[in-house]
N, C-alpha and C positions, 0 to 999 in steps of 0.2 A: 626475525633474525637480525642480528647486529652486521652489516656490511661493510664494515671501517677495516682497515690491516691487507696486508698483501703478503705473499707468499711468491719463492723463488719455483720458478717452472723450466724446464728441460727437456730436449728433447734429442736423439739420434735418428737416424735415417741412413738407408743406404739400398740401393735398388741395380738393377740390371737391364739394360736397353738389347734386342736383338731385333737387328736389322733386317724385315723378309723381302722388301724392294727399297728402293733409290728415293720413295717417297710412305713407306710403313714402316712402321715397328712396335714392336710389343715393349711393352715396359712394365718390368714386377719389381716391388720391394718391401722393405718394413720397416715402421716406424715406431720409437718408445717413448712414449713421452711418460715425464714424472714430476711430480710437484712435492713441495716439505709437506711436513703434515700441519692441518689446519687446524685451528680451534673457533669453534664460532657459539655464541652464547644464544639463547632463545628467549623472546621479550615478551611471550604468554605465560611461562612459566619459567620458575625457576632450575636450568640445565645448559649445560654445557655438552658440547659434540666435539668427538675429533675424527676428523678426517683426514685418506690420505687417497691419493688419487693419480694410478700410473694405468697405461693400457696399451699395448701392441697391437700394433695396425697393420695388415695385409696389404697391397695393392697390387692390381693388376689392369692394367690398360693398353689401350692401342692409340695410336698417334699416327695422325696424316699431317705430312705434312707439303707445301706447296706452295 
């Protein structure tokens, strides 16, 4: 694969903290990330690919903190 070229990447976010003590909390959100679409050539044979590449992300965790 040819590795040369770059492509613009993106991303939002946005999440929710709930506080259950003075030192926990939960923390949930989601994340999108996205990129342009790719072209990348193949150097065993002769082709070309195009890609494109976004994904939605869950999260959920707890935080101590102190």
């Amino acid at each position: 694969m040819d590795e040369e070229g770059s492509v613009l990447a993106y991303q939002l976010r946005g999440g929710v903290n709930l506080a259950l003590t003075a030192q926990l909390e939960i923390y949930s959100g989601l994340r999108w990330r996205q990129t342009d679409d790719m072209q990348v050539a193949a150097s065993l044979f002769p082709a070309e690919f195009e890609l494109a590449a976004d994904s939605l992300l869950a999260e959920i965790a707890t935080r101590w903190q102190f």
